[in-house]
Each structure stands twice: as C-alpha cells, then as structure tokens.
mmCIF file as Biopython writes it, N, C-alpha, C and O atoms, coordinates in Angstrom:
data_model
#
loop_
_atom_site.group_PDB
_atom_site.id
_atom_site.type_symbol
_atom_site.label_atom_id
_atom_site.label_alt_id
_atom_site.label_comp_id
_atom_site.label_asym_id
_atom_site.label_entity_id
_atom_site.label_seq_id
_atom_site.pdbx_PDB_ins_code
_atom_site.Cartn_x
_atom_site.Cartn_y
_atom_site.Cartn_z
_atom_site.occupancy
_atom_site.B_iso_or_equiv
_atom_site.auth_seq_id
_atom_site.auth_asym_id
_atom_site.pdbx_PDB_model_num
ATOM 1   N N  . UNK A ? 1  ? 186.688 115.527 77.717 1.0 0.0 1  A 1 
ATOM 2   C CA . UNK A ? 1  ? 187.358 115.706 78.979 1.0 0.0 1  A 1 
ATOM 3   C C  . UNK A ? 1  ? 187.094 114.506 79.894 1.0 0.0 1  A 1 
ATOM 4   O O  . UNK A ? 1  ? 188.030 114.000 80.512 1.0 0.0 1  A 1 
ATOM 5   N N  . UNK A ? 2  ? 185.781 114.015 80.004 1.0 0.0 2  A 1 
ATOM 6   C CA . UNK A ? 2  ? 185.596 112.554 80.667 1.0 0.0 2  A 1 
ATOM 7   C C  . UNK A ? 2  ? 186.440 111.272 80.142 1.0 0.0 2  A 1 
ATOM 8   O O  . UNK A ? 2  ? 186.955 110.365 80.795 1.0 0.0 2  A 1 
ATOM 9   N N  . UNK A ? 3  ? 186.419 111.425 79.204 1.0 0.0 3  A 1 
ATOM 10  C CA . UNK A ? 3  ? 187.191 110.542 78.537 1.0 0.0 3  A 1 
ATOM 11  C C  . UNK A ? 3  ? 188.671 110.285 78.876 1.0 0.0 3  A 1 
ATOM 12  O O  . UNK A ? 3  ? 189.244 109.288 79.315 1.0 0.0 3  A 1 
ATOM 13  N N  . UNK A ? 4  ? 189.063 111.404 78.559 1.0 0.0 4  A 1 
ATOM 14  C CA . UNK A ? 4  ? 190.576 111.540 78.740 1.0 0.0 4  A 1 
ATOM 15  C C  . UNK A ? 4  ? 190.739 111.423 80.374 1.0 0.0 4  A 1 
ATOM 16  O O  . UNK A ? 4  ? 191.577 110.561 80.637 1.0 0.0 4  A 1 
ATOM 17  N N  . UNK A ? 5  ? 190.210 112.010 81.489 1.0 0.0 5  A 1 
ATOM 18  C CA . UNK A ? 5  ? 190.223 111.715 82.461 1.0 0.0 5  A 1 
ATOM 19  C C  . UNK A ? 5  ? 190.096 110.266 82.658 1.0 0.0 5  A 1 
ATOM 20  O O  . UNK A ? 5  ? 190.946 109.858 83.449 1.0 0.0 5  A 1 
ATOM 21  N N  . UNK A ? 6  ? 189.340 109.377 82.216 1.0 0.0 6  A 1 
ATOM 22  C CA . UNK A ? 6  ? 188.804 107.930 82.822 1.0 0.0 6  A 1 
ATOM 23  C C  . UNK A ? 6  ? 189.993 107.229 81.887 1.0 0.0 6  A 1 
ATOM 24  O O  . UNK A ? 6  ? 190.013 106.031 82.171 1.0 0.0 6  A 1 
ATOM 25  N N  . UNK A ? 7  ? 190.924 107.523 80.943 1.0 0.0 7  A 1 
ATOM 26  C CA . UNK A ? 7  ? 191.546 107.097 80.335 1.0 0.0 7  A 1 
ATOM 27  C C  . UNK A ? 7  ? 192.965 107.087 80.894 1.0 0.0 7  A 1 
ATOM 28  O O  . UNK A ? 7  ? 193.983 106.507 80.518 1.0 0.0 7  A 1 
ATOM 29  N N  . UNK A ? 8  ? 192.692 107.985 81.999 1.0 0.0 8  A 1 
ATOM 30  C CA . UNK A ? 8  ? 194.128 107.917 82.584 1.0 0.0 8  A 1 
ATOM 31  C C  . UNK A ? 8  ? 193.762 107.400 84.161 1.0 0.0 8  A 1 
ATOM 32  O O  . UNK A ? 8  ? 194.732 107.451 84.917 1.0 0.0 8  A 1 
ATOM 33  N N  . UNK A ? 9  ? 193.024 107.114 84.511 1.0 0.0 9  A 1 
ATOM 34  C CA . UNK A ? 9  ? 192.348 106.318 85.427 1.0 0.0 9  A 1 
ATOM 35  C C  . UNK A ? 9  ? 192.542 107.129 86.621 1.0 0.0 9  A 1 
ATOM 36  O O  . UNK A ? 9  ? 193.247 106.985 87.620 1.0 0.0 9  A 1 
ATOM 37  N N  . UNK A ? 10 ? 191.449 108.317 86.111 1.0 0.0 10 A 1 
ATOM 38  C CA . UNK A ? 10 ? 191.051 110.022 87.330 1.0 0.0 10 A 1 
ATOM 39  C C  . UNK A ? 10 ? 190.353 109.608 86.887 1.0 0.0 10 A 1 
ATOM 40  O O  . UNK A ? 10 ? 190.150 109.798 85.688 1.0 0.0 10 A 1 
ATOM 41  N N  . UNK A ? 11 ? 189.461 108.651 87.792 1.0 0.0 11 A 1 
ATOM 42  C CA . UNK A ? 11 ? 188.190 108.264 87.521 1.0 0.0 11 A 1 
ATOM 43  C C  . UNK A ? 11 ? 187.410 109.523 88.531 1.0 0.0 11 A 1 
ATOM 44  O O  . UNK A ? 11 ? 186.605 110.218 87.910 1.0 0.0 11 A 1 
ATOM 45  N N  . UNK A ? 12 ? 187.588 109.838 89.958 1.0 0.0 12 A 1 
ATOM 46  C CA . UNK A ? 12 ? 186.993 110.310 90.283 1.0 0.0 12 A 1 
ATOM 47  C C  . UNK A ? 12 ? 186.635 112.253 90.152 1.0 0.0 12 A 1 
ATOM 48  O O  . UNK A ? 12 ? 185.867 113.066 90.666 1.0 0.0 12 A 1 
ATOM 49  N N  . UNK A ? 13 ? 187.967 112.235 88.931 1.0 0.0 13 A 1 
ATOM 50  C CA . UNK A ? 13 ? 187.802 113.258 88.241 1.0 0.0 13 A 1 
ATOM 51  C C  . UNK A ? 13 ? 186.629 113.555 87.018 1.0 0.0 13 A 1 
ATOM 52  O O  . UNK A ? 13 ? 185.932 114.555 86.845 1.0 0.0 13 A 1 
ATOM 53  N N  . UNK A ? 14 ? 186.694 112.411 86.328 1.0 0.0 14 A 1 
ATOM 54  C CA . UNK A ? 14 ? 185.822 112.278 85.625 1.0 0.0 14 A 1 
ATOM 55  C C  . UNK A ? 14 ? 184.657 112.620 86.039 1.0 0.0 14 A 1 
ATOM 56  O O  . UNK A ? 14 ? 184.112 113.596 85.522 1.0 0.0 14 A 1 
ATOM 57  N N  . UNK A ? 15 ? 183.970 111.832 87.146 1.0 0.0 15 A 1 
ATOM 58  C CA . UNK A ? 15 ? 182.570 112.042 87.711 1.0 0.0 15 A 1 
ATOM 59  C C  . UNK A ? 15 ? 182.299 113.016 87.775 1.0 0.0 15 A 1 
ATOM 60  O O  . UNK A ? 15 ? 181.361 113.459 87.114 1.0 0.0 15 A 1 
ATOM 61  N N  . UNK A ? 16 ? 183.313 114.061 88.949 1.0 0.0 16 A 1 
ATOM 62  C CA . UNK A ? 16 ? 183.633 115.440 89.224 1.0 0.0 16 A 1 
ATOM 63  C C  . UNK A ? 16 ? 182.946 116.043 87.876 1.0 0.0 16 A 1 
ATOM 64  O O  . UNK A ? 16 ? 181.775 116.411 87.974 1.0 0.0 16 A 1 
ATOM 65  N N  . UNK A ? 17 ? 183.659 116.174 86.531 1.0 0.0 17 A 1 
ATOM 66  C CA . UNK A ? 17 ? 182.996 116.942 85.564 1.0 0.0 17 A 1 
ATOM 67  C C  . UNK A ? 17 ? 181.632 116.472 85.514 1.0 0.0 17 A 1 
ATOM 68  O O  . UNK A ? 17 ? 180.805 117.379 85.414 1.0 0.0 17 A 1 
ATOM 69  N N  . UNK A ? 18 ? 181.033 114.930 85.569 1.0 0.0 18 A 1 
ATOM 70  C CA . UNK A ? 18 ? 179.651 114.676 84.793 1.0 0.0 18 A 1 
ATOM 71  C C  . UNK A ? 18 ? 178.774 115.278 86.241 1.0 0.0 18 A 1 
ATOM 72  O O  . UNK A ? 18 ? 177.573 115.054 86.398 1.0 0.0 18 A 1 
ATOM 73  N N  . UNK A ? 19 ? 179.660 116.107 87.282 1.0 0.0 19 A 1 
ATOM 74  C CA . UNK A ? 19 ? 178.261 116.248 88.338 1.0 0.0 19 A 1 
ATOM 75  C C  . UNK A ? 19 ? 178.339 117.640 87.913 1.0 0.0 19 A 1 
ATOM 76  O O  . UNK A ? 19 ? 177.377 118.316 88.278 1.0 0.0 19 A 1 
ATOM 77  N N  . UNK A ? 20 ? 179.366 118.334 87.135 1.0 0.0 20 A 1 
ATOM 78  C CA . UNK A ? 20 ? 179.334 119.719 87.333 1.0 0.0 20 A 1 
ATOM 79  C C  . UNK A ? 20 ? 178.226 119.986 85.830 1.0 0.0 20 A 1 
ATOM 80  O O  . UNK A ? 20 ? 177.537 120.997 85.689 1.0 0.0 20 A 1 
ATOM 81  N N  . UNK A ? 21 ? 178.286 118.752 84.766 1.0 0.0 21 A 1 
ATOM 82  C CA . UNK A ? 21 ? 177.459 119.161 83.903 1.0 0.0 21 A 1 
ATOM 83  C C  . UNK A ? 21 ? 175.968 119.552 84.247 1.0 0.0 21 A 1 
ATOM 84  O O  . UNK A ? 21 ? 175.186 120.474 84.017 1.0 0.0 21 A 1 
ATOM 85  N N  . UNK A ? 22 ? 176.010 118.011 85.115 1.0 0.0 22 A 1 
ATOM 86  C CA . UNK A ? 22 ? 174.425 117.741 85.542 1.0 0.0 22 A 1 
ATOM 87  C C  . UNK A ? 22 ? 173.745 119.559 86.479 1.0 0.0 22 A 1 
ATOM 88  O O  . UNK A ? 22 ? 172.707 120.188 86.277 1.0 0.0 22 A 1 
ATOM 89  N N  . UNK A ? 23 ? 175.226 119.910 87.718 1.0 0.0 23 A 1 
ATOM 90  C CA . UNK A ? 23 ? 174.791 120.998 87.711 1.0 0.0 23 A 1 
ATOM 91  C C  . UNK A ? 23 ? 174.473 122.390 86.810 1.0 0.0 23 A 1 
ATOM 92  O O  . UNK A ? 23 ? 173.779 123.278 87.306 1.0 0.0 23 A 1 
ATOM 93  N N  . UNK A ? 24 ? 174.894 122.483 85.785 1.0 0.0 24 A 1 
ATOM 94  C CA . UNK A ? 24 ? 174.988 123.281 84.712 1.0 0.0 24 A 1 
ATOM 95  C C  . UNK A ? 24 ? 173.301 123.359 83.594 1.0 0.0 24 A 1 
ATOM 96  O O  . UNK A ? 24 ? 172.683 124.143 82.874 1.0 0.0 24 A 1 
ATOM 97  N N  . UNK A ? 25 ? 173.221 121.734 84.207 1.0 0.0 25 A 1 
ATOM 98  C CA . UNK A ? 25 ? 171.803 121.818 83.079 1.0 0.0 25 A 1 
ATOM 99  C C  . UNK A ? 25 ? 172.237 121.112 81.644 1.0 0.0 25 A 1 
ATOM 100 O O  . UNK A ? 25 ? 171.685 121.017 80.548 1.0 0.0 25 A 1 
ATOM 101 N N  . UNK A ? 26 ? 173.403 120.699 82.151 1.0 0.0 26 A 1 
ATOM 102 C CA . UNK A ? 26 ? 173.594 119.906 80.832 1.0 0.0 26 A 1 
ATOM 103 C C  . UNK A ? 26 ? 174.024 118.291 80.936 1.0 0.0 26 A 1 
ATOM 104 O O  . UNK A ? 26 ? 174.817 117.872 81.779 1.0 0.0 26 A 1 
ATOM 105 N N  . UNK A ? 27 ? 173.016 117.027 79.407 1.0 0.0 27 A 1 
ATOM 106 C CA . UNK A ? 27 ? 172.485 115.818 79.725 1.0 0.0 27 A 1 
ATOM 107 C C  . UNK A ? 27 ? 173.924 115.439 79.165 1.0 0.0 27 A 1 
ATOM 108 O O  . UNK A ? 27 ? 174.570 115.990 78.273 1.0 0.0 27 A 1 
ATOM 109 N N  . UNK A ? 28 ? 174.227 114.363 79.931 1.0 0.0 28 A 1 
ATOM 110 C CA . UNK A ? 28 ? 175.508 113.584 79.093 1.0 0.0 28 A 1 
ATOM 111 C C  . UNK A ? 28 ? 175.073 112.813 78.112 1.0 0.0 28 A 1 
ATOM 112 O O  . UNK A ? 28 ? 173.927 112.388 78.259 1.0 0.0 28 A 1 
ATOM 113 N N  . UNK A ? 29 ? 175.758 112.441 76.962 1.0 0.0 29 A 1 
ATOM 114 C CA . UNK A ? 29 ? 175.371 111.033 76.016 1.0 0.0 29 A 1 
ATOM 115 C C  . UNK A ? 29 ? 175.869 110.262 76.180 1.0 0.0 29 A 1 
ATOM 116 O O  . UNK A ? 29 ? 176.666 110.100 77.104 1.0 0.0 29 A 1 
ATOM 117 N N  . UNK A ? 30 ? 175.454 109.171 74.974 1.0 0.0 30 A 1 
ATOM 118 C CA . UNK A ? 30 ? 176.109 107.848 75.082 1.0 0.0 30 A 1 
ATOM 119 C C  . UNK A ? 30 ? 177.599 107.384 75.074 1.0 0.0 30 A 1 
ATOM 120 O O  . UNK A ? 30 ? 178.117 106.385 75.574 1.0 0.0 30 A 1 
ATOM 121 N N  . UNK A ? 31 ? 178.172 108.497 74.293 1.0 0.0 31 A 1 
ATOM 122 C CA . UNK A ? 31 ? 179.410 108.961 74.501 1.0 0.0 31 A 1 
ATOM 123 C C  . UNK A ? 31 ? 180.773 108.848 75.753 1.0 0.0 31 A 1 
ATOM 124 O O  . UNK A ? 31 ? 181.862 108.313 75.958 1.0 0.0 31 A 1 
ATOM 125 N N  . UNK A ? 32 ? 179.758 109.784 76.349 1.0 0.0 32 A 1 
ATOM 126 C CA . UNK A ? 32 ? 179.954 109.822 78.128 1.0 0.0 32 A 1 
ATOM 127 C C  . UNK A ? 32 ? 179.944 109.106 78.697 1.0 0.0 32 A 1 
ATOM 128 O O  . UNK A ? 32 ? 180.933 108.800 79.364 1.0 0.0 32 A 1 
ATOM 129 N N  . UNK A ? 33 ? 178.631 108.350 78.743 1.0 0.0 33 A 1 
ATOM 130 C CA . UNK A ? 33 ? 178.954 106.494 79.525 1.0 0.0 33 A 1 
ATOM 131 C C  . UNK A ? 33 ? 179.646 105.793 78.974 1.0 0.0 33 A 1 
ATOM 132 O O  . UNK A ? 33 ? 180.461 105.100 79.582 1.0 0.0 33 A 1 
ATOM 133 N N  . UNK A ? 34 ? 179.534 105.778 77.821 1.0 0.0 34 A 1 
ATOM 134 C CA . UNK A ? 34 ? 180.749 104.661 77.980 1.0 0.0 34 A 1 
ATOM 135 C C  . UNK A ? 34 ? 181.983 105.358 77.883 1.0 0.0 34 A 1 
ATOM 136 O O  . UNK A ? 34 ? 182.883 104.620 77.482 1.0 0.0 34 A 1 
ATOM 137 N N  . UNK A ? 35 ? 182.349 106.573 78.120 1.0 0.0 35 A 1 
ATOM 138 C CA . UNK A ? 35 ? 183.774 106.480 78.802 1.0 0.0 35 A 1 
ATOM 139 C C  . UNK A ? 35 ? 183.512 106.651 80.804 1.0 0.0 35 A 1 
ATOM 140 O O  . UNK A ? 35 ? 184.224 107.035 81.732 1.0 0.0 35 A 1 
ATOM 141 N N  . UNK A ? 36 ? 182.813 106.386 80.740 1.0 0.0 36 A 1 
ATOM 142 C CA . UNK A ? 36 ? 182.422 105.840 82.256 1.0 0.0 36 A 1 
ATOM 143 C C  . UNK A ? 36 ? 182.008 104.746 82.697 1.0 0.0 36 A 1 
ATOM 144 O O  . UNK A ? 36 ? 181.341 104.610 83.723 1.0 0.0 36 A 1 
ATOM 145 N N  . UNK A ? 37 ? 182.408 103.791 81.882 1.0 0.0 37 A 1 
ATOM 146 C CA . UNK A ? 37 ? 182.477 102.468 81.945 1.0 0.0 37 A 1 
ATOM 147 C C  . UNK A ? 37 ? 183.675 101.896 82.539 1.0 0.0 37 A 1 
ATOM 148 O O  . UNK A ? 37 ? 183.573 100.976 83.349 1.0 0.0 37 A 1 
ATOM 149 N N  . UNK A ? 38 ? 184.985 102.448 82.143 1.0 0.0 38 A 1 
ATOM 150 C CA . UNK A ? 38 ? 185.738 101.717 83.390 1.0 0.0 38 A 1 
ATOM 151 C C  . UNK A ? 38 ? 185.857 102.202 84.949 1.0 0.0 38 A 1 
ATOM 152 O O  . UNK A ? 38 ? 186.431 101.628 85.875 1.0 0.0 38 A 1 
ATOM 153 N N  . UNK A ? 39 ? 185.256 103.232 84.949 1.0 0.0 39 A 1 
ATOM 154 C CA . UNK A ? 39 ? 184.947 103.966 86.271 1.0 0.0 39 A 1 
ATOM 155 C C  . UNK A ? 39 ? 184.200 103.091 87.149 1.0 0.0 39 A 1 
ATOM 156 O O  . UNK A ? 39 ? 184.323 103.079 88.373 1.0 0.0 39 A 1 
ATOM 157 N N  . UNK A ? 40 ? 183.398 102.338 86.457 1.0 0.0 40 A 1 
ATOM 158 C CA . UNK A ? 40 ? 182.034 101.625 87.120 1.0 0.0 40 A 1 
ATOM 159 C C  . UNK A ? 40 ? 183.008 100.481 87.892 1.0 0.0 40 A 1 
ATOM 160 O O  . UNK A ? 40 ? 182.864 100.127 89.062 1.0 0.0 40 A 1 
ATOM 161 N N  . UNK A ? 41 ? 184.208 99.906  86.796 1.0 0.0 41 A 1 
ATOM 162 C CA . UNK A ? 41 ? 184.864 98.552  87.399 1.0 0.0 41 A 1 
ATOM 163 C C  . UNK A ? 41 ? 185.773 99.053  88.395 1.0 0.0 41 A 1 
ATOM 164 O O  . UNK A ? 41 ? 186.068 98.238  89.269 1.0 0.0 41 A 1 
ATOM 165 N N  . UNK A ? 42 ? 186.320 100.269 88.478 1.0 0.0 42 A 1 
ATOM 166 C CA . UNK A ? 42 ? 187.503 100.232 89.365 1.0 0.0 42 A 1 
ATOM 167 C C  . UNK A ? 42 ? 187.806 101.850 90.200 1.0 0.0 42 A 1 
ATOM 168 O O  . UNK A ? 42 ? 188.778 102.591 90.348 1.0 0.0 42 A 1 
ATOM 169 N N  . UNK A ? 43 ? 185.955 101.846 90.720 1.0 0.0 43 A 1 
ATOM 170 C CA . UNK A ? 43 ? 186.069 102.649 91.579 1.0 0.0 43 A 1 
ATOM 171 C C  . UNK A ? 43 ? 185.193 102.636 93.386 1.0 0.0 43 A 1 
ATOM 172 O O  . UNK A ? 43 ? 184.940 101.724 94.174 1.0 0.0 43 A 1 
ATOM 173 N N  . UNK A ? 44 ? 185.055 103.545 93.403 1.0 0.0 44 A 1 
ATOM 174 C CA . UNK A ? 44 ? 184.184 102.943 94.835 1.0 0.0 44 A 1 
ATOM 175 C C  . UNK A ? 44 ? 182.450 103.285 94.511 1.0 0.0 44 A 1 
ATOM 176 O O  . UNK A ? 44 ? 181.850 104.020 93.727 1.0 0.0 44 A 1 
ATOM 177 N N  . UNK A ? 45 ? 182.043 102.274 95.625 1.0 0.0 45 A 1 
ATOM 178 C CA . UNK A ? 45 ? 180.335 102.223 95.401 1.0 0.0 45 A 1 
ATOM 179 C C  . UNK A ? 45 ? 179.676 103.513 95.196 1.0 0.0 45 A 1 
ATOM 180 O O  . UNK A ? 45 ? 178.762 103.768 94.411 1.0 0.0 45 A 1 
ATOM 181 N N  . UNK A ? 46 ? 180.213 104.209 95.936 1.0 0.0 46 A 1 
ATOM 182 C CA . UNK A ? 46 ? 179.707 105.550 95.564 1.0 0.0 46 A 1 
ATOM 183 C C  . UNK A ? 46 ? 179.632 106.028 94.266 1.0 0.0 46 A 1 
ATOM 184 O O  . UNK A ? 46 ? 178.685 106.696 93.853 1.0 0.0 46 A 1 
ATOM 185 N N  . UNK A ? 47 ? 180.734 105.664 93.516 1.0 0.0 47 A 1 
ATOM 186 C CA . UNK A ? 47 ? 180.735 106.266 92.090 1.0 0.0 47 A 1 
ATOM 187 C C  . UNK A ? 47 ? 179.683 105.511 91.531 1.0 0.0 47 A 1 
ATOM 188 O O  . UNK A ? 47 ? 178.660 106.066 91.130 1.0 0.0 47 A 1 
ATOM 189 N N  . UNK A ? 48 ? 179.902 103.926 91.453 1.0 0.0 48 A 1 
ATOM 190 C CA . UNK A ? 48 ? 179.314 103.438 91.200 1.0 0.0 48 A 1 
ATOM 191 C C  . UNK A ? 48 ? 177.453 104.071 90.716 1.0 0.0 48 A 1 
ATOM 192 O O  . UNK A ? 48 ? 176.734 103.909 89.729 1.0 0.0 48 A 1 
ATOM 193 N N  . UNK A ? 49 ? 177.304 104.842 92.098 1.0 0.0 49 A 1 
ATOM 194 C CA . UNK A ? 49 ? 175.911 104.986 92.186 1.0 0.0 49 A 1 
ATOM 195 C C  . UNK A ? 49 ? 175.666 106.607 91.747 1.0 0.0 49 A 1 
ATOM 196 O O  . UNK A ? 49 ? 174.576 107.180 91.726 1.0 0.0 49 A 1 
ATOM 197 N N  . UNK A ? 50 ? 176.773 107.088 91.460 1.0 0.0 50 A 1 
ATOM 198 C CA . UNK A ? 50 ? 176.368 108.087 90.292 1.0 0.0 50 A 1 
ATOM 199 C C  . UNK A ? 50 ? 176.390 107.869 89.075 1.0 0.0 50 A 1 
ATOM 200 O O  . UNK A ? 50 ? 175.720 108.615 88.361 1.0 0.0 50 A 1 
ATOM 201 N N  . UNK A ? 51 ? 177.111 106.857 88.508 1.0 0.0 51 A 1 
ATOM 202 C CA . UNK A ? 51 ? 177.035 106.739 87.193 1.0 0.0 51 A 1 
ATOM 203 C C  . UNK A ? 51 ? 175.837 106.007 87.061 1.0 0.0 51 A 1 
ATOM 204 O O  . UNK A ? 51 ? 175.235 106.289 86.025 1.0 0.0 51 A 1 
ATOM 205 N N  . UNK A ? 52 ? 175.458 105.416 87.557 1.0 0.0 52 A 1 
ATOM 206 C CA . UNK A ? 52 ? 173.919 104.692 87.533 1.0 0.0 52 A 1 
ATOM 207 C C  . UNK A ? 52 ? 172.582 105.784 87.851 1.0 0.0 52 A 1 
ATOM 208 O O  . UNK A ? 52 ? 171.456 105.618 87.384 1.0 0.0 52 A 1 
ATOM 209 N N  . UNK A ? 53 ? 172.926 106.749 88.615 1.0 0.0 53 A 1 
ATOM 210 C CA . UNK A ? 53 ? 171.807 108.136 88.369 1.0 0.0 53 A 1 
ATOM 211 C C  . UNK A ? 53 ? 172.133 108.626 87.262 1.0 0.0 53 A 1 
ATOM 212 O O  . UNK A ? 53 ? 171.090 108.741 86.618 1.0 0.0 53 A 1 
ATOM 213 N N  . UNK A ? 54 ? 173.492 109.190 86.327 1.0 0.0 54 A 1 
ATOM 214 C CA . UNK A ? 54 ? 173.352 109.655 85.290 1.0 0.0 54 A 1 
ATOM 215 C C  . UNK A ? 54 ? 173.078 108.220 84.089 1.0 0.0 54 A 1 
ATOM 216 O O  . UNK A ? 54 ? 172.617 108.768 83.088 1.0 0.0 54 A 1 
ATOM 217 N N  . UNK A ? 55 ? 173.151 107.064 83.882 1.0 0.0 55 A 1 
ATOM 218 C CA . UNK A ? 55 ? 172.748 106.319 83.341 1.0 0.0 55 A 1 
ATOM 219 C C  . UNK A ? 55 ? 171.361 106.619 83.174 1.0 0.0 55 A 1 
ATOM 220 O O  . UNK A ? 55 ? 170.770 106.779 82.106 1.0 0.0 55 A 1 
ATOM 221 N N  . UNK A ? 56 ? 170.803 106.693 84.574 1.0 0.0 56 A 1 
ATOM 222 C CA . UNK A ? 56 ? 169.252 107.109 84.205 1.0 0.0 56 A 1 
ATOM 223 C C  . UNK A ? 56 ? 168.395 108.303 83.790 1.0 0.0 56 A 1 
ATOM 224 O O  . UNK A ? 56 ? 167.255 108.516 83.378 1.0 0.0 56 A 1 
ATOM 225 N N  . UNK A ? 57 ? 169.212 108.801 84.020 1.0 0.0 57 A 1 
ATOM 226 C CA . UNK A ? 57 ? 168.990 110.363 83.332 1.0 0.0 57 A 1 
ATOM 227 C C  . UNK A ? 57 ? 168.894 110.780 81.998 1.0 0.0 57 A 1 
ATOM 228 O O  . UNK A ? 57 ? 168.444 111.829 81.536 1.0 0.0 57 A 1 
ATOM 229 N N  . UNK A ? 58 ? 169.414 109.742 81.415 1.0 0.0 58 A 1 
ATOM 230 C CA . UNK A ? 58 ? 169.492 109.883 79.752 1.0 0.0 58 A 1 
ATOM 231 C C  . UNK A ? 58 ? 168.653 109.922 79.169 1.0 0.0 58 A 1 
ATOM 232 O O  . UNK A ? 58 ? 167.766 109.141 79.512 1.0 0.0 58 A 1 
ATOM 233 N N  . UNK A ? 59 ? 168.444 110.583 78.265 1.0 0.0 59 A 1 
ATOM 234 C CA . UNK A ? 59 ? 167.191 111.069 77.374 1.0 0.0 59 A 1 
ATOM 235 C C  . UNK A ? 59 ? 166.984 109.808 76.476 1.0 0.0 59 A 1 
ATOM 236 O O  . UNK A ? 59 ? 166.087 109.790 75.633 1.0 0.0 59 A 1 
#
C-alpha cells in the first residue's frame, strides 16, 4: 500500500499509513523505505523528518 501510494506520488498518503503502522505496533522494512524514497525528494521537511524517525526505528 506504501508503495503504490508513493508510486503515484500520494506521498503524503503514504506516510499517513507508515504513522498508522508505527501506531498499531507495527516495524516497517526495508521494503518500505525504499518505497519512501521518493517521498524524501519531493516532499516537505516535515515528511522528510518522519521518514528519517522511521529510518531509525528499524530493527
């Protein structure tokens, strides 16, 4: 679902799901970032600085 979201460039949809995982209790993979990799180039700082908390979050 991140994927396909960031693939159609709902980037800030995307996030939307990886905050509802994080609320849920569930870790994203490597998977996940990098389909949150073009999110990082062509969104606002803010996103920016969640994908860099779930970057760090990774097991």
């Amino acid at each position: 679902m991140v994927a396909r979201y960031a693939q159609n460039m709902r980037f800030d949809d995307a996030l939307e799901i990886c905050q509802e995982m994080e609320d849920l209790g569930q870790k994203p993979d490597g998977g996940t970032m990098a389909s949150l990799m073009p999110a990082v180039a062509n969104t606002s700082s803010e996103n920016v600085l969640c994908v860099e908390k779930i970057f760090l979050n990774l097991e």
